[in-house]
C-alpha positions as CSV (number, residue, x, y, z in Angstrom):
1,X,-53.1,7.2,108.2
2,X,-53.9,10.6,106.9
3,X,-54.5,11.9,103.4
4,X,-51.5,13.8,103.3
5,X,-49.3,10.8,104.6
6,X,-51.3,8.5,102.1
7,X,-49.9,11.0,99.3
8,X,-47.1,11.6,100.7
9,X,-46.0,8.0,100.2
10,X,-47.8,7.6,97.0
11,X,-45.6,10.3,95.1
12,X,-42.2,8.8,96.6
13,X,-43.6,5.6,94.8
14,X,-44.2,7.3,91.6
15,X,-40.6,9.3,91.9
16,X,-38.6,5.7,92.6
17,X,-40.6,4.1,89.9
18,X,-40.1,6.7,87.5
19,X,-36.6,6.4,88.9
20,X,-35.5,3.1,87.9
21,X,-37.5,3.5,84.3
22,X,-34.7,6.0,84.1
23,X,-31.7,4.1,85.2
24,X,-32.7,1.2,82.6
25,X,-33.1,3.7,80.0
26,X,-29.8,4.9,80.4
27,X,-27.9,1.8,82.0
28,X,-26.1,0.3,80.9
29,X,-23.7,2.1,79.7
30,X,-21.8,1.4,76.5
31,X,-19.2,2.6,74.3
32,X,-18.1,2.0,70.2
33,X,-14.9,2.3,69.0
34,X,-13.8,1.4,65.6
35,X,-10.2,-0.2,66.8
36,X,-8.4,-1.2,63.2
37,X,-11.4,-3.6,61.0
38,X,-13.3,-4.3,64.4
39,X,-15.9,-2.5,66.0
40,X,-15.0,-2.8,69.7
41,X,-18.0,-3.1,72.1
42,X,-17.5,-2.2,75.6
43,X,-20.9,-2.9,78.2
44,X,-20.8,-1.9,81.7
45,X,-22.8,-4.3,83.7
46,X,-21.1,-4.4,86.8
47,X,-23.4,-6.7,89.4
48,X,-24.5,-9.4,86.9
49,X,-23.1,-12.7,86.6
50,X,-21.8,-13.3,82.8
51,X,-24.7,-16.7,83.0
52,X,-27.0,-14.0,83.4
53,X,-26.4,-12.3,80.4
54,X,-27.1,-12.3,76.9
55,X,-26.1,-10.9,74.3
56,X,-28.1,-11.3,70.4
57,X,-27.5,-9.1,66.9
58,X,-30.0,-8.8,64.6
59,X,-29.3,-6.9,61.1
60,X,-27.7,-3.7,62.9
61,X,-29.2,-4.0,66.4
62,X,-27.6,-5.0,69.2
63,X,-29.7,-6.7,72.5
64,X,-28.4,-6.6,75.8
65,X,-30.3,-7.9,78.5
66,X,-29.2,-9.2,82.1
67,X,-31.2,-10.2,85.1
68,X,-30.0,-11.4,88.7
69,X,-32.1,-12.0,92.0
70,X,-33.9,-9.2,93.5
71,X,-33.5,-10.7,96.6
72,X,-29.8,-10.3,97.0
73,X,-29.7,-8.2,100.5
74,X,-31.6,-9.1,103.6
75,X,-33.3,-6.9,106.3
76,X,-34.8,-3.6,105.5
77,X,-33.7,-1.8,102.3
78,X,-33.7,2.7,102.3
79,X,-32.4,3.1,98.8
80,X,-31.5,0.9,95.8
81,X,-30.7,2.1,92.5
82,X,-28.8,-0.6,91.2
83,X,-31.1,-2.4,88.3
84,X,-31.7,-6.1,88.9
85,X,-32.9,-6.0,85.0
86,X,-31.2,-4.7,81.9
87,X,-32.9,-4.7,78.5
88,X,-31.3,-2.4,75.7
89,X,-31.0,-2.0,72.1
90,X,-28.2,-0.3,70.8
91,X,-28.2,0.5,66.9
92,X,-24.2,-0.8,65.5
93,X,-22.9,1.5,63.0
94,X,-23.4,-0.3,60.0
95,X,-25.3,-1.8,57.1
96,X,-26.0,-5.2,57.1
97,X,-27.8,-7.1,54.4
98,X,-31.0,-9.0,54.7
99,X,-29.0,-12.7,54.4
100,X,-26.2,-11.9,56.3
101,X,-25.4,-13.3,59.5
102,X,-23.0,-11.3,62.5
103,X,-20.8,-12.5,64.5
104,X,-18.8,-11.8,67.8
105,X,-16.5,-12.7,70.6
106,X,-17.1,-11.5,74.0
107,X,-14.9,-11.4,77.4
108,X,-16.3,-10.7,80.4
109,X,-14.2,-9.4,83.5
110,X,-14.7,-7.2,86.6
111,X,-18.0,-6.0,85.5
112,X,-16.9,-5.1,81.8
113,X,-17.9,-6.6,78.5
114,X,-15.6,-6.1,75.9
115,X,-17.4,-7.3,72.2
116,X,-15.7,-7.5,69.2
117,X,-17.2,-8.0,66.4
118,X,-14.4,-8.3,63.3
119,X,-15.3,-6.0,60.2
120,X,-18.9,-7.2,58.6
121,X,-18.7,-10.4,59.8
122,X,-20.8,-10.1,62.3
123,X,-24.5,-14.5,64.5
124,X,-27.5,-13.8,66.5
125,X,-26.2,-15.8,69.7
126,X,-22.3,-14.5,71.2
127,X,-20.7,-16.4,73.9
128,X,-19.2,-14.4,76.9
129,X,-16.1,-15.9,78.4
């Protein structure tokens, strides 16, 4: 193998790892809406199994993280973009005091998470259905 093969393959390394740190930083994607008291939550995580999910608020911060198999097609792979892992923190748009605890319902459905969380009364841990 040749130097300029040897960096040849080095840089298209860098440029698919740099890649993917992209697609996590912006994936996925998400949207507020204030729909009447609630502040409605929607997550697109299309790929994921709702088991492999989970989704955590802390004071104003919102965790999202998902993980499936890496392993999920067989032979040789050109190109894959699709993230097997998803870890973001979204800042809500609210105050929340130092003793209070938030609270949610999620529902998860053709790739979509739609999270409610009613008013200020917002726990740590939400359940996806």
């Amino acid at each position: 193998m040749g130097i300029a093969t040897y960096m040849a393959k080095e840089v298209m390394k860098e440029i698919n790892n740099k890649s993917k740190e992209f697609y996590e930083f912006i994936l996925p994607p998400v949207d507020m809406v204030e729909d009447s008291n609630d502040l409605l939550v929607i997550i697109d995580l299309p790929g994921f199994n709702k088991n492999d999910i989970t989704l955590r608020i802390n004071k104003n911060v919102l965790s999202i993280k998902a993980n499936k198999p890496d392993n999920e097609y067989r032979g040789t792979v050109y190109l894959k973009h699709r993230p097997t892992k998803i870890d973001k923190k979204v800042i809500l748009p609210f105050l929340v005091d130092e003793d209070e605890e938030i609270t949610g319902t999620a529902n998860y459905s053709d790739g979509i998470i739609m999270l409610r969380i009613p008013g200020k009364n917002l726990g740590n841990r939400i359940p996806i259905s």
